[in-house]
C-alpha positions as CSV (number, residue, x, y, z in Angstrom):
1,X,6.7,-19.3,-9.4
2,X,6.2,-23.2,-9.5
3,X,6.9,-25.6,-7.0
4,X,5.1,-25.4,-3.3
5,X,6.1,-27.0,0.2
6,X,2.1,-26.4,1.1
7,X,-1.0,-29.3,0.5
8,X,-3.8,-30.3,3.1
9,X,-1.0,-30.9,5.9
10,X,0.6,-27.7,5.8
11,X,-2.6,-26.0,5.6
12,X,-4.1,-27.7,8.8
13,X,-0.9,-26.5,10.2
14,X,-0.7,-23.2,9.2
15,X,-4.3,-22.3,10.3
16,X,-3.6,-24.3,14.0
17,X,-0.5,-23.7,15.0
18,X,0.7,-27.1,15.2
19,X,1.9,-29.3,11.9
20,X,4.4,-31.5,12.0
21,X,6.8,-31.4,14.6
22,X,10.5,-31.7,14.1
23,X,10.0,-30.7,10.1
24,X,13.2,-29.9,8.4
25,X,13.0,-26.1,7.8
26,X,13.4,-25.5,4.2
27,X,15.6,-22.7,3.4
28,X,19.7,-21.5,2.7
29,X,22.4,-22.7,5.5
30,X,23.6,-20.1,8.1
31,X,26.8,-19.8,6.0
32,X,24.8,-18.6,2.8
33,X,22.9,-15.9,4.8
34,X,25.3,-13.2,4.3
35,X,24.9,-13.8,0.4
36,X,21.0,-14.4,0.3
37,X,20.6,-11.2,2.7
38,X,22.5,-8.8,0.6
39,X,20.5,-10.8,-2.3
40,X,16.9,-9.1,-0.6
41,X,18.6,-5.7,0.1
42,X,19.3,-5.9,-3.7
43,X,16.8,-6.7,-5.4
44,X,13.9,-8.3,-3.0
45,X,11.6,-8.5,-5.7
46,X,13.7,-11.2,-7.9
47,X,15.3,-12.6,-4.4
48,X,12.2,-13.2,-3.1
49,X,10.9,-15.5,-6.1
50,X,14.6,-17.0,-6.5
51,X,13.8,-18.1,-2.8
52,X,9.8,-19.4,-3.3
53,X,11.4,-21.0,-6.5
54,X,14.5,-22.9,-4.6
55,X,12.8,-24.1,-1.3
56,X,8.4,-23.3,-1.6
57,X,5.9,-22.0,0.2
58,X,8.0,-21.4,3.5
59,X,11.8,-20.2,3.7
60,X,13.8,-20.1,6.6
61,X,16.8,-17.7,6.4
62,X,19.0,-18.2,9.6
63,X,20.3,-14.9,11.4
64,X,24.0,-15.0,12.5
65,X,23.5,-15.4,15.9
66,X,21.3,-17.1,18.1
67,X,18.1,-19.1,17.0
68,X,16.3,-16.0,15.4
69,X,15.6,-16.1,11.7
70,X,13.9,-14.5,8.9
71,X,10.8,-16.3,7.6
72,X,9.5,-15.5,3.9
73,X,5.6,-16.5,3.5
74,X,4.0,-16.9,0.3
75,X,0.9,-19.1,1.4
76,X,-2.1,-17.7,1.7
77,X,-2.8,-19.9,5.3
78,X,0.1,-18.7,6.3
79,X,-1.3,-14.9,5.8
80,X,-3.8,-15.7,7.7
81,X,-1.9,-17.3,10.4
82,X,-0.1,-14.2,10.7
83,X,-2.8,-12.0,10.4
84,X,-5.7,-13.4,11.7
85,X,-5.2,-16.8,13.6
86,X,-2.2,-15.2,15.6
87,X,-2.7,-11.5,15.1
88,X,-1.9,-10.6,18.4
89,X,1.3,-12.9,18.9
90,X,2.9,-10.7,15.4
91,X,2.9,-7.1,15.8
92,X,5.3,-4.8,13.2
93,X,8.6,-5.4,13.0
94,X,11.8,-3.7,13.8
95,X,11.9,-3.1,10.1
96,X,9.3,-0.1,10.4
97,X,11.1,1.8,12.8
98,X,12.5,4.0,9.7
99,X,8.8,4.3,9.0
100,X,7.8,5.6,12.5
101,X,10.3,8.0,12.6
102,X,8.3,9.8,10.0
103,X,5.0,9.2,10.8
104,X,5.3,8.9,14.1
105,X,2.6,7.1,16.3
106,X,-0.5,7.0,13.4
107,X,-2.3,4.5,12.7
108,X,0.0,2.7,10.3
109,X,3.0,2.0,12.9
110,X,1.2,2.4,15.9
111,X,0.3,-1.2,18.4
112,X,-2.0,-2.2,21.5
113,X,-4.2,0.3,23.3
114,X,-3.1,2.7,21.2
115,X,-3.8,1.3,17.8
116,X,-7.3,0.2,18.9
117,X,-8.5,3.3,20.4
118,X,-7.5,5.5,17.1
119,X,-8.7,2.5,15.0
120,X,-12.4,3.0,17.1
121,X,-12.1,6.6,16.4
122,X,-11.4,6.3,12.7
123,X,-13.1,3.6,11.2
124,X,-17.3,5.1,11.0
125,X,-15.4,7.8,8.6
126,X,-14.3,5.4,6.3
127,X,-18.0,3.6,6.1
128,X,-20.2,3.3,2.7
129,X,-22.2,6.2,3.8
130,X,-19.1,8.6,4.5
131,X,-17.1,7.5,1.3
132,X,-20.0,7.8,-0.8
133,X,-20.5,11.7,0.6
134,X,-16.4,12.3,-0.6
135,X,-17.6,11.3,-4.2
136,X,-17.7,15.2,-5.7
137,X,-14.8,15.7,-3.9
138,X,-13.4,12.6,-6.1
139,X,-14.9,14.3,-9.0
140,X,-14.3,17.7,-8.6
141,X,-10.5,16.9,-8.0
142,X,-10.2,14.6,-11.3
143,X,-12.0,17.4,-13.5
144,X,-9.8,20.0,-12.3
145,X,-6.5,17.9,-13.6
146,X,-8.6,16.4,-16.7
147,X,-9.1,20.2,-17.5
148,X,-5.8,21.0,-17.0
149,X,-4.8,18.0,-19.8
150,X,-6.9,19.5,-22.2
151,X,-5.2,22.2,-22.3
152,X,-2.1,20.0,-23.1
153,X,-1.5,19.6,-27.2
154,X,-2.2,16.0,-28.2
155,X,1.2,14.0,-28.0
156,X,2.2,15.9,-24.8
157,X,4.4,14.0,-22.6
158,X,2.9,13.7,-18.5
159,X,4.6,12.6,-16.1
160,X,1.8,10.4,-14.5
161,X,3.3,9.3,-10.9
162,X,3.7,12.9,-10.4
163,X,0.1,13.7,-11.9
164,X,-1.4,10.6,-9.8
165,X,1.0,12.1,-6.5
166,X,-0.8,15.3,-6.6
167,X,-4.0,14.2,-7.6
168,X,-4.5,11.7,-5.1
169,X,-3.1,14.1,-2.4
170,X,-5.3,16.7,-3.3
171,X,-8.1,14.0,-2.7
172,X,-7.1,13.5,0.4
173,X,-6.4,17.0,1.8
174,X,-9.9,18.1,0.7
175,X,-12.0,15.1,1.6
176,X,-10.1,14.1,5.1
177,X,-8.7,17.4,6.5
178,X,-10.9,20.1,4.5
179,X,-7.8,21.3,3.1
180,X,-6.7,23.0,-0.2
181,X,-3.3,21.3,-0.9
182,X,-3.0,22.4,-4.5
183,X,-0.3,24.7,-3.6
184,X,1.3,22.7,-0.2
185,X,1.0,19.6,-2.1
186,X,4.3,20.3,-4.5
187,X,5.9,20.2,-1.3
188,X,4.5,17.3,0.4
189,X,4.3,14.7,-2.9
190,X,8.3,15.0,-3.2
191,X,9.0,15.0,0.6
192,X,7.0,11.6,0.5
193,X,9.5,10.0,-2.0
194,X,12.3,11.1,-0.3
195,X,11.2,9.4,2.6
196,X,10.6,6.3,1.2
197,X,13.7,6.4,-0.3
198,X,15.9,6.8,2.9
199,X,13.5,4.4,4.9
200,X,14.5,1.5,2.4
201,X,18.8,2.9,2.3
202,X,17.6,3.2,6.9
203,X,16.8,-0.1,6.9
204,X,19.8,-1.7,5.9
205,X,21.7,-0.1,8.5
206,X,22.5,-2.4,11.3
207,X,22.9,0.6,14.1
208,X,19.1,0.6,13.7
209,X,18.0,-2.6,15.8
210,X,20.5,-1.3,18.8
211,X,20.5,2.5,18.6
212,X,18.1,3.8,16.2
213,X,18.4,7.7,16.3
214,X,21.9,7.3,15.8
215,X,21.0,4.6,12.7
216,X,19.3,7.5,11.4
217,X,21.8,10.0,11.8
218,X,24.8,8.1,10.2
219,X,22.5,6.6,7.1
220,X,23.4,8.6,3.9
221,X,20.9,11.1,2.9
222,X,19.8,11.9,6.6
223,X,19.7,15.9,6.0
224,X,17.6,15.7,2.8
225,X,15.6,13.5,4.8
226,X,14.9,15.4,8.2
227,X,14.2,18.5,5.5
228,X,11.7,16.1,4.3
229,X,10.0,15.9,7.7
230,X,10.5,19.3,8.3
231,X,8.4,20.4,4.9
232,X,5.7,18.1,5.9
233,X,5.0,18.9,9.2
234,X,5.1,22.3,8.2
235,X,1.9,22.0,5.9
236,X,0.0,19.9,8.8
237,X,0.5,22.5,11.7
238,X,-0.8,25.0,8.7
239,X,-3.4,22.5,8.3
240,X,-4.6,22.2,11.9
241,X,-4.3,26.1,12.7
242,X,-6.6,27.1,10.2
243,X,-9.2,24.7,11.3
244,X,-8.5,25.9,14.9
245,X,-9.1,29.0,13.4
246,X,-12.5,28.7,12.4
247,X,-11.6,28.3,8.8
248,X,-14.9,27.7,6.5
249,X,-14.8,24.5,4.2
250,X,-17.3,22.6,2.2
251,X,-18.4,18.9,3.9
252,X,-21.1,16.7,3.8
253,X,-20.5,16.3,7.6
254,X,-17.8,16.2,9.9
255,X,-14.2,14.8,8.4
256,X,-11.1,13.3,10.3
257,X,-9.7,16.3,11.3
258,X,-12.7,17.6,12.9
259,X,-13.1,13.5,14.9
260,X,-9.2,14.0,16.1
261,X,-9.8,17.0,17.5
262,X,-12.8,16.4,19.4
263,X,-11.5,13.3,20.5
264,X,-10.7,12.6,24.3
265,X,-8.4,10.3,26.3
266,X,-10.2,8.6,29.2
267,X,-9.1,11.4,31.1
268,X,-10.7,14.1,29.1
269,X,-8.0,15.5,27.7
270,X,-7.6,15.8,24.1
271,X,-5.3,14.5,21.4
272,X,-2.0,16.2,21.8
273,X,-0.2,18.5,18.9
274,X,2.1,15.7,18.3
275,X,-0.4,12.8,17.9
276,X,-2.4,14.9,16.0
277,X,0.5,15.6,13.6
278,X,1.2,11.7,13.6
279,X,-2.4,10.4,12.5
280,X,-2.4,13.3,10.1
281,X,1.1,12.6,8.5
282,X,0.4,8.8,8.4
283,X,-3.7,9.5,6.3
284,X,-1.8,12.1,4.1
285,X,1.3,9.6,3.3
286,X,-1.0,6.0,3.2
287,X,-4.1,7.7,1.9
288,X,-2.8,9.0,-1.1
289,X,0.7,7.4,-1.9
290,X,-1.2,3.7,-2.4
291,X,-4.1,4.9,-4.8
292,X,-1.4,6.8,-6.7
293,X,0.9,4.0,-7.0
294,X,-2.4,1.9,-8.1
295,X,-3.8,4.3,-10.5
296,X,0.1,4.6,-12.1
297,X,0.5,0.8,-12.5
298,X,-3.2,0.3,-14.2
299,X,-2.5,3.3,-16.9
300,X,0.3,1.4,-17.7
301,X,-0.7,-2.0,-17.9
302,X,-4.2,-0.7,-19.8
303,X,-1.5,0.8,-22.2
304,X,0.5,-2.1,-22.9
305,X,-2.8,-4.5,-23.2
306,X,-5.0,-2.7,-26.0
307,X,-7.6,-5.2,-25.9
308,X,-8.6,-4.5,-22.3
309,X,-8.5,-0.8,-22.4
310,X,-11.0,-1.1,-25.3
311,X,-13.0,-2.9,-23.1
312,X,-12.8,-0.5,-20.4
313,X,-13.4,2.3,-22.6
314,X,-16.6,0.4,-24.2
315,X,-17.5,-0.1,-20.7
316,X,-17.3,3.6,-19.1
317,X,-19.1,4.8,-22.7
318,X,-22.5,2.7,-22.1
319,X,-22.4,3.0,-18.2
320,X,-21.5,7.0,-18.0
321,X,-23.0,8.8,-21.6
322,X,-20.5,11.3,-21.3
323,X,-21.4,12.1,-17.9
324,X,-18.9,12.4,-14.9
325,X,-19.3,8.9,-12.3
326,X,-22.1,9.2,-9.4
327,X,-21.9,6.3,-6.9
328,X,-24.3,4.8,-8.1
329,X,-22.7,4.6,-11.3
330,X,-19.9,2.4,-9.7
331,X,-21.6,-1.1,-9.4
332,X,-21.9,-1.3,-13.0
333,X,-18.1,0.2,-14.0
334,X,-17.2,-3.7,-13.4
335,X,-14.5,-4.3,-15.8
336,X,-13.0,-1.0,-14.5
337,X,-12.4,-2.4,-10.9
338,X,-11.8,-5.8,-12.5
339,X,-8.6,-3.8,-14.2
340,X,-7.8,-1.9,-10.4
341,X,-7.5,-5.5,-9.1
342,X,-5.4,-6.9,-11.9
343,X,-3.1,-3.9,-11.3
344,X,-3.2,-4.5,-7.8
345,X,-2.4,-8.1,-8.2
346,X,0.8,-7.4,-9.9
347,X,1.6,-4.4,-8.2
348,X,0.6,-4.4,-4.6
349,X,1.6,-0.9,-3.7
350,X,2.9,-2.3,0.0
351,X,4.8,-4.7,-1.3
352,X,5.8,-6.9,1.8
353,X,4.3,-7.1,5.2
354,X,6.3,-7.6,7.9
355,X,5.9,-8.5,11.5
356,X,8.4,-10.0,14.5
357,X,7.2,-13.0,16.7
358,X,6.8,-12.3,20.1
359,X,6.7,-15.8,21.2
360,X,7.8,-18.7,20.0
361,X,5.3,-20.2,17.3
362,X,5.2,-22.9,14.8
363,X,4.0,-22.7,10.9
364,X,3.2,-25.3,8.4
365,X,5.1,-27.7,10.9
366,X,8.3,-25.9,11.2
367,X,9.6,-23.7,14.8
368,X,9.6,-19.8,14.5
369,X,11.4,-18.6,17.3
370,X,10.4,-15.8,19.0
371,X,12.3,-12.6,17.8
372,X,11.9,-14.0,14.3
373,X,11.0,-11.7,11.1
374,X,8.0,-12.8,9.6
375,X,8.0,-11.5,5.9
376,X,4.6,-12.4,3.7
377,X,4.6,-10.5,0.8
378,X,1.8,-9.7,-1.0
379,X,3.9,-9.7,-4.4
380,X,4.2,-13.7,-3.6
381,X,1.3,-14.0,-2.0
382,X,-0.7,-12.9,-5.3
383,X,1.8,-14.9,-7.9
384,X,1.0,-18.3,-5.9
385,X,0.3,-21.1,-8.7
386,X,-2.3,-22.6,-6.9
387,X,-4.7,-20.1,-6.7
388,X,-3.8,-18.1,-9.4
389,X,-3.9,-19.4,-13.5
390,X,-0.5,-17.8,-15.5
391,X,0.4,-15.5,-12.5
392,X,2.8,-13.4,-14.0
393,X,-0.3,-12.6,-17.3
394,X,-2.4,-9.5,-17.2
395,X,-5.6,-11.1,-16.8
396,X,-8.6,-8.7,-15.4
397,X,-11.1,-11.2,-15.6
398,X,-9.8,-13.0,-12.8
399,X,-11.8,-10.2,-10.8
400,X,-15.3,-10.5,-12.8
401,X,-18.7,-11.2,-10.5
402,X,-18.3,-15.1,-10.0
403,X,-14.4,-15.8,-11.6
404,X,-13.2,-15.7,-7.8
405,X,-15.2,-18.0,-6.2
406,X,-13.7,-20.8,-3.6
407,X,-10.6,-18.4,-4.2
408,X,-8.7,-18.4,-0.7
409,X,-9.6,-15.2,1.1
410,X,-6.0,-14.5,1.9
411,X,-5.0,-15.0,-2.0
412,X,-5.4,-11.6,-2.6
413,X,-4.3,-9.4,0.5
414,X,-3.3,-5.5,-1.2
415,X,-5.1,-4.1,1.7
416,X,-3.4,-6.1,4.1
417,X,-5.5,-9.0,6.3
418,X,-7.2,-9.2,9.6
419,X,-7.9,-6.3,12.3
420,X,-4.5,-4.7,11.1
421,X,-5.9,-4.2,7.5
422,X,-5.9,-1.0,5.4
423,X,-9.3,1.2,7.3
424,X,-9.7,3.0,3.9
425,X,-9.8,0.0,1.4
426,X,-13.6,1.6,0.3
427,X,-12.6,5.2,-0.9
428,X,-9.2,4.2,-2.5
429,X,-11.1,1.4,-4.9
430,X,-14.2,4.4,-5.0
431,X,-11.2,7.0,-5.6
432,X,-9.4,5.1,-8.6
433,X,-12.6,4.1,-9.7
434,X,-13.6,7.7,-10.4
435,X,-10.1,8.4,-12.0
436,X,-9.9,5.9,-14.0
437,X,-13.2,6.3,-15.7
438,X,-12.9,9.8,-16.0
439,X,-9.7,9.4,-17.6
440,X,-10.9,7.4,-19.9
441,X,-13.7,9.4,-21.3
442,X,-11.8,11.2,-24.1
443,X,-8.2,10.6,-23.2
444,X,-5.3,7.6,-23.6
445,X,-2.1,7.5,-22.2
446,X,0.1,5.7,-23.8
447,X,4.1,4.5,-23.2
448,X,6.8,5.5,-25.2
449,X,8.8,3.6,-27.3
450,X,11.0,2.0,-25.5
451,X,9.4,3.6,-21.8
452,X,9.2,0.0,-20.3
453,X,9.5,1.2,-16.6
454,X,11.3,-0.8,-13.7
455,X,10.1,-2.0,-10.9
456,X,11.3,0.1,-7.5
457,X,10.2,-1.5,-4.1
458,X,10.9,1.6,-1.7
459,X,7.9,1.6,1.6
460,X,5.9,0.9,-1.8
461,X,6.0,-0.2,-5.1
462,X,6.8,2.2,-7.7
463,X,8.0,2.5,-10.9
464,X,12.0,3.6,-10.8
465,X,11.8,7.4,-12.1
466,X,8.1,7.7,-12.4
467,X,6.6,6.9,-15.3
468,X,6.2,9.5,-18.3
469,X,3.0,8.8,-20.6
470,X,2.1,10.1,-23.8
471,X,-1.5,12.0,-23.9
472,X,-3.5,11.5,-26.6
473,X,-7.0,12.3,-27.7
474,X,-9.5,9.3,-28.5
């Protein structure tokens, strides 16, 4: 990325509202939209910088009609214009409705009252204290698959996005819902892919902003994907009747499932099957589909840069002595979050953020009308020259006690920014953490000749066709 349309002026601006009236917006005429939108449908990745590159900081796409545009962000002010100054004036866009058809009402796609009465109920389980009690649950989880690799000749071939899919869902069902999703799970960790897949094709349909179940119904790969929903919801109602049931589990305390089902409208009545089933779908989809996604992307980059897995793996030897992580192990495993950031620097697993305008607003001096898409992705949000050094290099030490100080707060955004922010940032950096160390222990995964993977921005960023690792002994 070089080139900016930023400075002191646009950042006053972006943080008050105001800027410079009148300013030219920078970005492609309305006879070019056609082109740069089916550019962004694409390949948004590559679009996206061809558009940072062309006109900076702020791009204005116009729409076909009327005033409305699309706006791409790649400030950090104007993050946090978005999603902090004017939170309330931005809520999700249109382009989540694919999303919500599949999860429904959770916390993830859900707005107003509703949002902030589940976000009330949710957040104390995601405190220090709570994550901290899901650490052998962490562990216990990440021994059971490490075991299972042992097994494994040296110079096996794993396929680690499914092995991270599983892993982290297993996580998830066990410390959230009390579940055992071992067997469920090989089920649920295909049935989120292909929903991310047809939320992506969903989105390009047009039917979708005026009639979206019909949008849904005439988008290619519709059947597989209502099968998907169907094998889902399946394992959550089997989920919720056994607790119902009086099933027994093993908890430090009380877990989300028990906290939605005790929970109470202002009227007294409790959470209905289908909410439940939303805030459910949405923890099992979010809660383990981002850490996987991050835990693929930093096995890969740790394989491809020798020199910093050595480091780690130095690291995790001193700190750990051949014992499995306790949480009070984690403050001094700081080259091993250091390499979690990095990954998640490069490879934001939510790739792009996107909300609509309500009302009409202005940023860094230019109009944005309301019913305007506001786009600020985090992949251009975390390659912005100004605040990072070489941001396309692998560079973990950008994240080393100290390295990031007087670094913009909104620089680095892979949980998102503001109120609307990711409520379980703590246990997926705890989670990968633990996996990562582990991992490292007594085992490398390295890429195949020639096993380069691409880059696949569905709902999140993956790598197109997994990505297949070669276990080795250390």
């Amino acid at each position: 990325m070089t080139g900016s349309s930023g400075g002191a002026g646009a950042a006053t601006a972006a943080r008050d509202g105001r800027g410079h009236a009148g300013r030219r917006p920078p970005g492609p005429g309305r006879a070019e939209t056609p082109r740069v939108l089916a550019a962004l449908a694409r390949d948004p990745l590559a679009a996206g910088l061809g558009l940072y590159r062309r006109y900076g900081d702020l791009v204005r796409v116009p729409l076909l009609r009327g005033d409305r545009a699309l706006f791409v962000l790649s400030h950090p002010d104007h993050a946090e214009h978005v999603f902090v100054t004017r939170h309330a004036d931005y809520p999700k866009s249109v382009t989540y409705r694919p999303l919500r058809e599949f999860l429904g009402d959770g916390l993830v796609t859900s707005e107003g009252a509703l949002w902030e009465r589940q976000r009330r109920l949710i957040q104390p389980l995601f405190s220090h204290r709570r994550v901290a009690a899901f650490h052998p649950v962490m562990v216990r989880n990440v021994r059971r698959m490490l075991d299972d690799w042992d097994r494994r000749a040296p110079g096996d071939v794993v396929d680690v996005s499914e092995a991270m899919s599983l892993l982290t869902l297993n996580i998830v069902g066990e410390a959230l819902f009390g579940a055992d999703l071992r067997g469920p799970g090989a089920r649920v960790s295909p049935s989120v892919t292909a929903m991310q897949d047809f939320a992506v094709t969903a989105m390009r349909n047009p039917l979708l902003l005026r009639a979206p179940r019909l949008g849904l119904r005439t988008t290619p790969g519709y059947r597989k994907w209502a099968a998907a929903v169907r094998a889902v919801d399946e394992v959550v109602a089997t989920v919720i009747a056994a607790r119902r049931a009086g099933g027994t589990r093993d908890s430090a305390g009380p877990d989300l499932l028990d906290a939605l089902l005790d929970a109470r409208h202002e009227d007294g009545t409790a959470l209905g099957d289908r909410q439940l089933r939303d805030e459910i779908v949405t923890f099992l989809m979010a809660g383990h589909e981002t850490s996987a996604t991050a835990l693929v992307w930093a096995l890969y980059l740790l394989a491809t840069h020798p020199a910093a897995r050595q480091r780690l793996e130095e690291e995790v030897d001193t700190v750990l002595a051949g014992r499995d992580p306790g949480p009070e192990d984690l403050d001094g495993l700081v080259w091993t979050k250091a390499v979690l950031c990095e990954a998640l620097r490069l490879y934001p697993p939510f790739w792009t953020l996107e909300r609509d305008a309500l009302r009409d607003d202005e940023i860094d001096g230019v109009r944005v009308p309301a019913g305007s898409t506001v786009a600020v992705p985090p992949y251009l949000v975390h390659r912005h020259p100004d605040f990072w050094e070489n941001p396309e290099g692998f560079d973990p030490g950008r994240f080393l006690p100290g390295r990031g100080a007087g670094r913009h707060r909104h620089a680095f955004i892979p949980f998102g920014g503001g109120r609307r922010g990711c409520v379980g940032n703590a246990f997926a950096m705890t989670e990968t953490v633990v996996v990562i160390a582990m991992l490292a222990q007594g085992r490398r995964l390295d890429v195949p000749s020639g096993g380069v993977p691409a880059v696949q921005p569905t709902v999140t960023l993956r790598p197109r066709g997994g990505l297949h690792m070669v276990l080795r002994r250390r």
